[in-house]
TORTI-918267 format. One record per residue: residue number from 1; residue in one letter; x, y, z of N, C-alpha, C in turn. Coordinates in steps of 0.02 Angstrom, whole numbers, plus 50000, padded with zeros to 5 digits. Example, Ala and Ser with C-alpha at 12.3 -4.5 7.8 and 13.67 -1.06 7.14 Angstrom:
+-----+------+--------+---------+-------+---------+----------+-------+--------+---------+-------+
| seq | type | n.east | n.north |  n.up | ca.east | ca.north | ca.up | c.east | c.north |  c.up |
+-----+------+--------+---------+-------+---------+----------+-------+--------+---------+-------+
|   1 |    A |  50660 |   49716 | 50390 |   50615 |    49775 | 50390 |  50660 |   49835 | 50390 |
|   2 |    S |  50642 |   49888 | 50354 |   50684 |    49947 | 50357 |  50645 |   50002 | 50394 |
+-----+------+--------+---------+-------+---------+----------+-------+--------+---------+-------+
END
This chain:
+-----+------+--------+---------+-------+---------+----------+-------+--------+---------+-------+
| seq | type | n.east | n.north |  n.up | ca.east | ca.north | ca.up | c.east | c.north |  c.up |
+-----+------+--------+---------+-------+---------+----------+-------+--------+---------+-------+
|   1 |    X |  49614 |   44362 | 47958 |   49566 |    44332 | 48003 |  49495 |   44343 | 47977 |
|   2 |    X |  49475 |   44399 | 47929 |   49418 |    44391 | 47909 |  49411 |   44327 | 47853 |
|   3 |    X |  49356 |   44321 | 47841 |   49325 |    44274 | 47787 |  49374 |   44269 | 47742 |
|   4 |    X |  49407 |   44220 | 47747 |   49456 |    44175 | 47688 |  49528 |   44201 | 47699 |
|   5 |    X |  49550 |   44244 | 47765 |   49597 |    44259 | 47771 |  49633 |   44222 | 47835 |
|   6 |    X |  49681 |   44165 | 47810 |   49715 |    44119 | 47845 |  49791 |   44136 | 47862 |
|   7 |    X |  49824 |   44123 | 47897 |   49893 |    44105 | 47923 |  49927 |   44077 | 47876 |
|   8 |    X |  49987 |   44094 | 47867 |   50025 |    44016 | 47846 |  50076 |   44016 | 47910 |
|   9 |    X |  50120 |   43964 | 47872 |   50157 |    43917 | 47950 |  50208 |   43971 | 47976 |
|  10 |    X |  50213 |   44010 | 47928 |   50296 |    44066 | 47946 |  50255 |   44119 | 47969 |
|  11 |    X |  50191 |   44132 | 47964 |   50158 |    44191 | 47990 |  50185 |   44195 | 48066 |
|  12 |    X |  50162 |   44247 | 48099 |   50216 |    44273 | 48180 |  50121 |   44311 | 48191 |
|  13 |    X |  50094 |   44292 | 48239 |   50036 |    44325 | 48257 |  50043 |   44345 | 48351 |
|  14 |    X |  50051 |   44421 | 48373 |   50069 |    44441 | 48412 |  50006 |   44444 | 48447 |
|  15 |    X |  49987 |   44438 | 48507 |   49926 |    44440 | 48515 |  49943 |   44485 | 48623 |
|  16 |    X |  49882 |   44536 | 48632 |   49884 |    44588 | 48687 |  49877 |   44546 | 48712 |
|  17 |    X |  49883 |   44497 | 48772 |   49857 |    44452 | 48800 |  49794 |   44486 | 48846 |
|  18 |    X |  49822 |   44557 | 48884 |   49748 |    44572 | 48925 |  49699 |   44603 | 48859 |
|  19 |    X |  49705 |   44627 | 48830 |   49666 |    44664 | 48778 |  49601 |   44598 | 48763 |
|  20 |    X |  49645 |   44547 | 48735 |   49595 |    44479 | 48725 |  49560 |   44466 | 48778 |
|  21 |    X |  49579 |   44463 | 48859 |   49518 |    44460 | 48896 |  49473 |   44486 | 48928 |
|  22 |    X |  49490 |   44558 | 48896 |   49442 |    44601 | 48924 |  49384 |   44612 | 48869 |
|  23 |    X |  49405 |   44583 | 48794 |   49348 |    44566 | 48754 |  49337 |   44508 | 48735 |
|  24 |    X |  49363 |   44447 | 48759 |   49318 |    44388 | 48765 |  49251 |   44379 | 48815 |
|  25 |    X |  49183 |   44362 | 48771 |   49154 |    44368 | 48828 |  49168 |   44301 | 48870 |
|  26 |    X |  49204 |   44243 | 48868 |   49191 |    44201 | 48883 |  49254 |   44207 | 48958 |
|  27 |    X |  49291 |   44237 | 48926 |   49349 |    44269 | 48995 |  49334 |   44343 | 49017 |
|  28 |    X |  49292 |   44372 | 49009 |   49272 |    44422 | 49055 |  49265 |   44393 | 49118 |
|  29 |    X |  49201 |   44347 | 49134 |   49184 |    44350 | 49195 |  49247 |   44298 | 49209 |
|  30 |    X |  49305 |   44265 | 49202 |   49355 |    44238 | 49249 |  49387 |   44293 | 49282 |
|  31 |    X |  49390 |   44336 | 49232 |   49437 |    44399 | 49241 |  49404 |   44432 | 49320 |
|  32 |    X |  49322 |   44431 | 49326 |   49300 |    44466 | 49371 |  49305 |   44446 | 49424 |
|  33 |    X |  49327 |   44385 | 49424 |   49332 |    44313 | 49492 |  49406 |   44318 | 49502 |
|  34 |    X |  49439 |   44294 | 49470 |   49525 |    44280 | 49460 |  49535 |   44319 | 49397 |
|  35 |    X |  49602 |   44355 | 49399 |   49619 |    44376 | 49331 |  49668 |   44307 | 49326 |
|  36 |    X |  49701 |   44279 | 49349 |   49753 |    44221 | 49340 |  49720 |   44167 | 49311 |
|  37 |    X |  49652 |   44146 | 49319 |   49612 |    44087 | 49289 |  49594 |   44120 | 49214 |
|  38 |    X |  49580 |   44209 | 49187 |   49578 |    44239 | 49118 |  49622 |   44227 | 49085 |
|  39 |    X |  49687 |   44221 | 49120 |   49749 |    44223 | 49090 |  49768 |   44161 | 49074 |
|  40 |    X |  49768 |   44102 | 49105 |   49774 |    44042 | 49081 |  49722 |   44005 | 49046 |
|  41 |    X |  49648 |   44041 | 49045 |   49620 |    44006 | 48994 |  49640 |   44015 | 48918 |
|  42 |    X |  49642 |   44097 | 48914 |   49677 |    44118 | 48861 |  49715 |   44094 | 48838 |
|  43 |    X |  49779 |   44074 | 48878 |   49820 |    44037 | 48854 |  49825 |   43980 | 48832 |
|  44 |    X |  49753 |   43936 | 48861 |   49757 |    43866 | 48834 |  49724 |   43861 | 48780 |
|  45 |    X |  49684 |   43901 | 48764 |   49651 |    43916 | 48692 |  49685 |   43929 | 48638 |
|  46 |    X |  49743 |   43975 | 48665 |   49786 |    44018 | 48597 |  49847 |   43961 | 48610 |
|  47 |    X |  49854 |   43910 | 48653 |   49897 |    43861 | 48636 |  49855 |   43791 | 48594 |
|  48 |    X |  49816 |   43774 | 48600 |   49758 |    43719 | 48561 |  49774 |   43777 | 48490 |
|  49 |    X |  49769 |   43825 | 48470 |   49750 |    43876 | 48416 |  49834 |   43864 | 48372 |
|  50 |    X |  49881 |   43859 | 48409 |   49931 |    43879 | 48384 |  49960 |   43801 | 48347 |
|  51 |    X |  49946 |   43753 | 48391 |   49946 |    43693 | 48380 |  49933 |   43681 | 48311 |
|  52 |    X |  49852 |   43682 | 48311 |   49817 |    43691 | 48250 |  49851 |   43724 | 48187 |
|  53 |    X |  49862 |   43786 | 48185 |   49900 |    43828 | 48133 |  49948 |   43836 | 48127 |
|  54 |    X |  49981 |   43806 | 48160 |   50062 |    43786 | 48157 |  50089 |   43857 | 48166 |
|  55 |    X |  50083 |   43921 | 48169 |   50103 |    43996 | 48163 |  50160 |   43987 | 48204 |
|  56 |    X |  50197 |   44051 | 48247 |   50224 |    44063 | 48277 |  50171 |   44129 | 48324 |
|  57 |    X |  50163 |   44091 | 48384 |   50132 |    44148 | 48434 |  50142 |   44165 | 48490 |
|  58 |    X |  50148 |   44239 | 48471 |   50152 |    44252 | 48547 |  50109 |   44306 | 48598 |
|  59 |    X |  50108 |   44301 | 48645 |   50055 |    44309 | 48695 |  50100 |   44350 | 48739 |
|  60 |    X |  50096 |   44416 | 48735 |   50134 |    44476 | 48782 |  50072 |   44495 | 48846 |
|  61 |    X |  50092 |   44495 | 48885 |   50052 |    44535 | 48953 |  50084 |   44561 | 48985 |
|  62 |    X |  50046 |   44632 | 49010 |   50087 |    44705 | 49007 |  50102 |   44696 | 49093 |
|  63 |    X |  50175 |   44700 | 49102 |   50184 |    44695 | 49176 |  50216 |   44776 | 49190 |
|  64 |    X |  50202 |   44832 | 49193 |   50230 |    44897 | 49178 |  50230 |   44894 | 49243 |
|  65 |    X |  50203 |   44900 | 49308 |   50198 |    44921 | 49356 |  50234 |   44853 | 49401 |
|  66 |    X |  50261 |   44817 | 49365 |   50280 |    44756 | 49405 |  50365 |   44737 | 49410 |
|  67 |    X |  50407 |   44760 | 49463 |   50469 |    44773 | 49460 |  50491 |   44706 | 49426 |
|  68 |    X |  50552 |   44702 | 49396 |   50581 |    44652 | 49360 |  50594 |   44651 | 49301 |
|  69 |    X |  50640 |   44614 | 49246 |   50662 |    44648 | 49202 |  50620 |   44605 | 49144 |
|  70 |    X |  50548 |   44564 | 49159 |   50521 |    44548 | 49109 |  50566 |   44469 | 49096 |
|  71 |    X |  50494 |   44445 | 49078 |   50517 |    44335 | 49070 |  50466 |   44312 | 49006 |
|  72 |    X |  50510 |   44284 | 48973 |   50476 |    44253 | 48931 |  50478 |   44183 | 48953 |
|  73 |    X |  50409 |   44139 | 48922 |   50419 |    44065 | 48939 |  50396 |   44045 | 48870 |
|  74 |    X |  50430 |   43982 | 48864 |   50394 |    43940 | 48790 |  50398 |   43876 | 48805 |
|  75 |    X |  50318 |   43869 | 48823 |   50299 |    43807 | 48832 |  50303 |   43775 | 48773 |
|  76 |    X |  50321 |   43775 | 48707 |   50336 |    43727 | 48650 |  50380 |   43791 | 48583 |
|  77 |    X |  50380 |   43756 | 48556 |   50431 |    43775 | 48500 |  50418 |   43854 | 48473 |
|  78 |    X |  50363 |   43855 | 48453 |   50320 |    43919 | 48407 |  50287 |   43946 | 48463 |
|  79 |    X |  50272 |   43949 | 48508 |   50223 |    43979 | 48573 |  50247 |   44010 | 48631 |
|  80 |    X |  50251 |   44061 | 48637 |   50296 |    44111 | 48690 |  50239 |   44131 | 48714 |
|  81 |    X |  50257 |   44160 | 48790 |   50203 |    44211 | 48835 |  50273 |   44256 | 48874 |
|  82 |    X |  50271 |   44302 | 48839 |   50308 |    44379 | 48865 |  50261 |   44410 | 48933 |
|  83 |    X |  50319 |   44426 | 48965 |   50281 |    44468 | 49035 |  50323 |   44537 | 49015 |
|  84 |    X |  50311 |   44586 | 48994 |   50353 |    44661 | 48988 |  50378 |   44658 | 49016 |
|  85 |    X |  50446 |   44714 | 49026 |   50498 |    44709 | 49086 |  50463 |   44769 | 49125 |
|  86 |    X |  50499 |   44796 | 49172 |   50474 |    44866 | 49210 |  50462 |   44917 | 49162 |
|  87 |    X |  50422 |   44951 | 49162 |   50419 |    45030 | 49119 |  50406 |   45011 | 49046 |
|  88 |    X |  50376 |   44947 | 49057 |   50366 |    44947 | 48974 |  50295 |   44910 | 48958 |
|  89 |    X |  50274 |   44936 | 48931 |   50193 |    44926 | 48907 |  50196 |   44861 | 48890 |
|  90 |    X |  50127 |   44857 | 48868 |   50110 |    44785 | 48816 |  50139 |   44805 | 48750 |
|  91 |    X |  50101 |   44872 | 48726 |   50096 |    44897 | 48662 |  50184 |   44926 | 48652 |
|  92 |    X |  50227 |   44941 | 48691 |   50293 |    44949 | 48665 |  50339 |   44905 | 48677 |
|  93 |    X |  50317 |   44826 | 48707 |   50370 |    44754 | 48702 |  50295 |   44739 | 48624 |
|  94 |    X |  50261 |   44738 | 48593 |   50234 |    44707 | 48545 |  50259 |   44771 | 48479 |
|  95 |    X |  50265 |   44821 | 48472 |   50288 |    44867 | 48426 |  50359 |   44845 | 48422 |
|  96 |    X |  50396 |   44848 | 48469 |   50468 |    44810 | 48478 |  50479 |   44755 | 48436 |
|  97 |    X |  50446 |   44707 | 48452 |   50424 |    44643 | 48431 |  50403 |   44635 | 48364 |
|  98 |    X |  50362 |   44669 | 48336 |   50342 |    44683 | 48263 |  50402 |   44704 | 48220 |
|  99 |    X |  50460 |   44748 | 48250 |   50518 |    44773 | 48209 |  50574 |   44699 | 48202 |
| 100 |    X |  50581 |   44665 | 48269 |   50614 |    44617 | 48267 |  50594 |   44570 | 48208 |
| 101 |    X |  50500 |   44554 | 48197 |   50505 |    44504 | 48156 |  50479 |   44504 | 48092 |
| 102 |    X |  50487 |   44566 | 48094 |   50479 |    44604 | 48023 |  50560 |   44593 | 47996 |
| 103 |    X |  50598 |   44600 | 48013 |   50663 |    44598 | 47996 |  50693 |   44531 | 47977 |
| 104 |    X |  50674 |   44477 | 47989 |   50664 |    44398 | 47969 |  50614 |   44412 | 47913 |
| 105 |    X |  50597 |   44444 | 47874 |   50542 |    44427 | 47824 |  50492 |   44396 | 47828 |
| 106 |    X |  50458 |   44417 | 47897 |   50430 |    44383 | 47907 |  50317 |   44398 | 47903 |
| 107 |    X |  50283 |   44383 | 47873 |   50214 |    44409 | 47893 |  50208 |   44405 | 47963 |
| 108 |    X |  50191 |   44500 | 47994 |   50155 |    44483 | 48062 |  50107 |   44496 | 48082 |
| 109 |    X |  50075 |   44489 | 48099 |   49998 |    44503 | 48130 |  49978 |   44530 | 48213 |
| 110 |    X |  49943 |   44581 | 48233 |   49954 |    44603 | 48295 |  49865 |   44597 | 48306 |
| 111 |    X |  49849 |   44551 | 48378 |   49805 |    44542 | 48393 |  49782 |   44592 | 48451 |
| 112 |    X |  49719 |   44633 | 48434 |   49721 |    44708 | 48478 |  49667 |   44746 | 48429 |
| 113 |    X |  49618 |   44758 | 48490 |   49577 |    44809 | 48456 |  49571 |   44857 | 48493 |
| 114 |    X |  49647 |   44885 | 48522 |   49671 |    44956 | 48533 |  49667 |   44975 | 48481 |
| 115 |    X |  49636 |   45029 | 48446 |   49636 |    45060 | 48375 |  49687 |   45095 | 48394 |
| 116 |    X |  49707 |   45132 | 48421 |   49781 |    45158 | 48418 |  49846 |   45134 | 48406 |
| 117 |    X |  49835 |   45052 | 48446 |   49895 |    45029 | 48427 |  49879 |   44989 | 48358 |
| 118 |    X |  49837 |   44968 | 48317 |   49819 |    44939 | 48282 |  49851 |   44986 | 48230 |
| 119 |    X |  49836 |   45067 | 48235 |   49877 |    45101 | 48190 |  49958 |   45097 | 48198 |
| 120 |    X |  49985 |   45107 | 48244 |   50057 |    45104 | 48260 |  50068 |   45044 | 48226 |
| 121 |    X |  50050 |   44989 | 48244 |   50098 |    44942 | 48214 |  50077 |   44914 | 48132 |
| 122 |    X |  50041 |   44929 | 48118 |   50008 |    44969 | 48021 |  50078 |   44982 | 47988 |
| 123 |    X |  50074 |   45049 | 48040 |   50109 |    45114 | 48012 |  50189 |   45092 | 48003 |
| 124 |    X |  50199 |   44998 | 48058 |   50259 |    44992 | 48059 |  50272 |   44922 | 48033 |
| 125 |    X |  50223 |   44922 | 47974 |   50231 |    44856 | 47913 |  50189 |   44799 | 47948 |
| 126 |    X |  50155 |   44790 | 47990 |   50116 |    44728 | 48026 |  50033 |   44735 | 47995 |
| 127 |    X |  50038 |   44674 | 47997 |   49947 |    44667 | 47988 |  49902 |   44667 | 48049 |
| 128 |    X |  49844 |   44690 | 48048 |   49787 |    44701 | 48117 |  49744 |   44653 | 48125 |
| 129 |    X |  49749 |   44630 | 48183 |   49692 |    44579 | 48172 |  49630 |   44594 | 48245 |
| 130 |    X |  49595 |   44627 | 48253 |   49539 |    44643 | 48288 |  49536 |   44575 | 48354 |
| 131 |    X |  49521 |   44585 | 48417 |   49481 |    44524 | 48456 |  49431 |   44484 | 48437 |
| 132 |    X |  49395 |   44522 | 48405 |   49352 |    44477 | 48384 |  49354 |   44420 | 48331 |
| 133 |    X |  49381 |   44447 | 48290 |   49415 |    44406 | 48222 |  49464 |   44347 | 48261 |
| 134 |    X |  49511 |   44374 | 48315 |   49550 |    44328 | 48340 |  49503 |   44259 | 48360 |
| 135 |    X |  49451 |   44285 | 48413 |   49401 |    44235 | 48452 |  49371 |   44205 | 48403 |
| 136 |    X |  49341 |   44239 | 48335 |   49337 |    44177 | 48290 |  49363 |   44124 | 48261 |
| 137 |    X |  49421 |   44146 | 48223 |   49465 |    44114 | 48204 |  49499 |   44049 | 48266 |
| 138 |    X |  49507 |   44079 | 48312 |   49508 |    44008 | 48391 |  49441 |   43971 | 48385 |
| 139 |    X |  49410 |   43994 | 48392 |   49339 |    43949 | 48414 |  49309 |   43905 | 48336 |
| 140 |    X |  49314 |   43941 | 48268 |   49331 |    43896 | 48211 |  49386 |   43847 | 48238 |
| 141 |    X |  49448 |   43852 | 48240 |   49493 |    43781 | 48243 |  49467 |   43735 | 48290 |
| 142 |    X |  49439 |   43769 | 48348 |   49413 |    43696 | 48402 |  49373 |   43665 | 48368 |
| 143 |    X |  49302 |   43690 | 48338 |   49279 |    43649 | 48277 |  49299 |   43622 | 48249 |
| 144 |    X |  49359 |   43623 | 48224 |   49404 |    43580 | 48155 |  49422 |   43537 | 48177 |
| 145 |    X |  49431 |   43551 | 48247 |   49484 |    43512 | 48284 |  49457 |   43454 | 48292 |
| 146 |    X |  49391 |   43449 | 48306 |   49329 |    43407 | 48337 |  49305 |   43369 | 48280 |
| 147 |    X |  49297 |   43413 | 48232 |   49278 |    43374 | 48185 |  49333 |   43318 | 48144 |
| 148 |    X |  49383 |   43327 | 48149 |   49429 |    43282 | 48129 |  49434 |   43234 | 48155 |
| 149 |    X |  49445 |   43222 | 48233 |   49474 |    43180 | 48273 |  49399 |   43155 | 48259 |
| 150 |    X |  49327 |   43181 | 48260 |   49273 |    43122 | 48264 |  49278 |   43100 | 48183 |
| 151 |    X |  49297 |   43100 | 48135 |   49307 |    43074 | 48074 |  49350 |   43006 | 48069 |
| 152 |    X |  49377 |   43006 | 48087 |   49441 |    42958 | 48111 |  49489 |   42954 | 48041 |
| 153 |    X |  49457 |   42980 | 47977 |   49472 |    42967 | 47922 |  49558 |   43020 | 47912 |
| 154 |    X |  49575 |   43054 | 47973 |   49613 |    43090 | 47947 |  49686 |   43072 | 48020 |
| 155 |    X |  49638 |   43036 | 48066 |   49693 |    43020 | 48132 |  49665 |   42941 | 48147 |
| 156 |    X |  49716 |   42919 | 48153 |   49697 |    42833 | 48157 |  49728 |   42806 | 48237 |
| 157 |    X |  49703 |   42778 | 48275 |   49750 |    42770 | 48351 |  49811 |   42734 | 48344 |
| 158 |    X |  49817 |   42712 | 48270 |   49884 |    42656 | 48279 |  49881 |   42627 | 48208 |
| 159 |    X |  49922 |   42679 | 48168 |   49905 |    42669 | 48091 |  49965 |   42598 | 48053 |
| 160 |    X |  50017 |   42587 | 48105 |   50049 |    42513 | 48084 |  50007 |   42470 | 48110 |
| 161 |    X |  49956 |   42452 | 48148 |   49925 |    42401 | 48152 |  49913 |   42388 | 48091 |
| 162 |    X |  49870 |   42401 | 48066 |   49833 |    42384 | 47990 |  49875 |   42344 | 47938 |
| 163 |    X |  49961 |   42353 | 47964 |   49994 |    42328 | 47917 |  50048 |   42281 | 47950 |
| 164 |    X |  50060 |   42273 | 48000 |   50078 |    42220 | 48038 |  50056 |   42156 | 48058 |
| 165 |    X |  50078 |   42102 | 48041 |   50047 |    42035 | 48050 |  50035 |   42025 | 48132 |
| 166 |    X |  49988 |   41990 | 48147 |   49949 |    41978 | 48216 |  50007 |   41978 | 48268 |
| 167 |    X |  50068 |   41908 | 48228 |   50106 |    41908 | 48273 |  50159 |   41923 | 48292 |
| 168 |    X |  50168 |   41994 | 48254 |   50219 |    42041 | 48258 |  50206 |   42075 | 48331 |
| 169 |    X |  50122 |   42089 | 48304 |   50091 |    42143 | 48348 |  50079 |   42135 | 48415 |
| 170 |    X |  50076 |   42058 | 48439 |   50071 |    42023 | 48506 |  50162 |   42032 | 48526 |
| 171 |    X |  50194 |   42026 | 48471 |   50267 |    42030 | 48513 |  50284 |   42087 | 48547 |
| 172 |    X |  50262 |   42143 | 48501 |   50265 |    42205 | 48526 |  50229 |   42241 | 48566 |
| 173 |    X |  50176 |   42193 | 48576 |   50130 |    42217 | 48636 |  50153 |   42172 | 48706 |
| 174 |    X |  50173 |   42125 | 48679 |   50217 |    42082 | 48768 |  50288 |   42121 | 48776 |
| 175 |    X |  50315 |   42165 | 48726 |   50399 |    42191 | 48751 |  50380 |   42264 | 48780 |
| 176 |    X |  50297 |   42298 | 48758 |   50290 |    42359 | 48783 |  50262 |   42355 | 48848 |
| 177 |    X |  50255 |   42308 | 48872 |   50227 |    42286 | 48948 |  50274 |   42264 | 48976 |
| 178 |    X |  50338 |   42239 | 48975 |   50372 |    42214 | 48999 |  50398 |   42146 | 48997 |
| 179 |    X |  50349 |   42113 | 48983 |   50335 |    42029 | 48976 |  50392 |   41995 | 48943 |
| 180 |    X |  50422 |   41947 | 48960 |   50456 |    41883 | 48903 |  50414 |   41873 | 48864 |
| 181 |    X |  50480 |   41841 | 48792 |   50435 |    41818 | 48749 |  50441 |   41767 | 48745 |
| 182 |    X |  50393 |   41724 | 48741 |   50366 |    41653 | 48759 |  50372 |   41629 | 48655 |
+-----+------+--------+---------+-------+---------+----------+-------+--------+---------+-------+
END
């Protein structure tokens, strides 16, 4: 995450989910209003983020004090949000988690500037990646993101037009409406 240090697509980047909003400044103050509006902004950021980098991510939030045996959801393929089960931290379902995908050969990365746990999961073959480095690295891709789509040179709204004759393209625009074809 520092300067010139990128993801690739098989990378696994674990990320504290409260840890991130208690040092974003931009989700602090949701956090101080709603913690549920911190938590889903987060999430729509580190889902736009994941999009972008194609990684595999996931987003643990520590439910220790919250009876139940812990839910994961995956709103798309590569993108999980872990809730701990009872009696179990953030930092020991993400150390957990680091052994699991370390074991796939896999590069992982643990998002957390718990320096404590930043050492634990070091100490247990994972790479560290600080909050802050995280919030950059997000807030770089929305840039990229922006800047592409206003380029047009790299996303086109309808790249068989250009190569379809007029009146292909009227047929297929009267059968996607419903219309006979006349």
């Amino acid at each position: 995450m520092r300067e010139g240090r990128t993801f690739q697509r098989e990378d696994v980047l674990l990320v504290d989910g409260y840890n991130m909003i208690g040092s974003w400044p931009e989700l602090v103050p949701l956090k101080e209003e709603r913690l549920e509006d911190a938590r889903d902004r987060l999430l729509e950021m580190l889902s736009e983020y994941q999009g972008f980098a194609g990684l595999v991510l996931i987003v643990v939030f520590d439910a220790f004090r919250v009876p139940g045996t812990g839910k994961e959801y995956r709103p798309r393929k590569k993108f999980s949000v872990v809730y701990t089960r009872e009696r179990e931290t953030a930092d020991e379902c993400i150390e957990r988690l680091v052994g699991e995908w370390l074991s796939v050969k896999r590069n992982v990365y643990v998002a957390t500037s718990d320096l404590v746990e930043q050492h634990v999961v070091f100490g247990r073959g994972a790479l560290r990646v600080s909050a802050r480095e995280l919030r950059h690295a997000v807030r770089q891709s929305s840039v990229d993101i922006r800047t592409t789509i206003a380029s047009d040179k790299q996303l086109k709204k309808n790249p068989v037009e250009s190569i379809l004759p007029e009146e292909v393209q009227a047929r297929l625009e009267r059968m996607r409406r419903g219309l006979k074809d006349s």
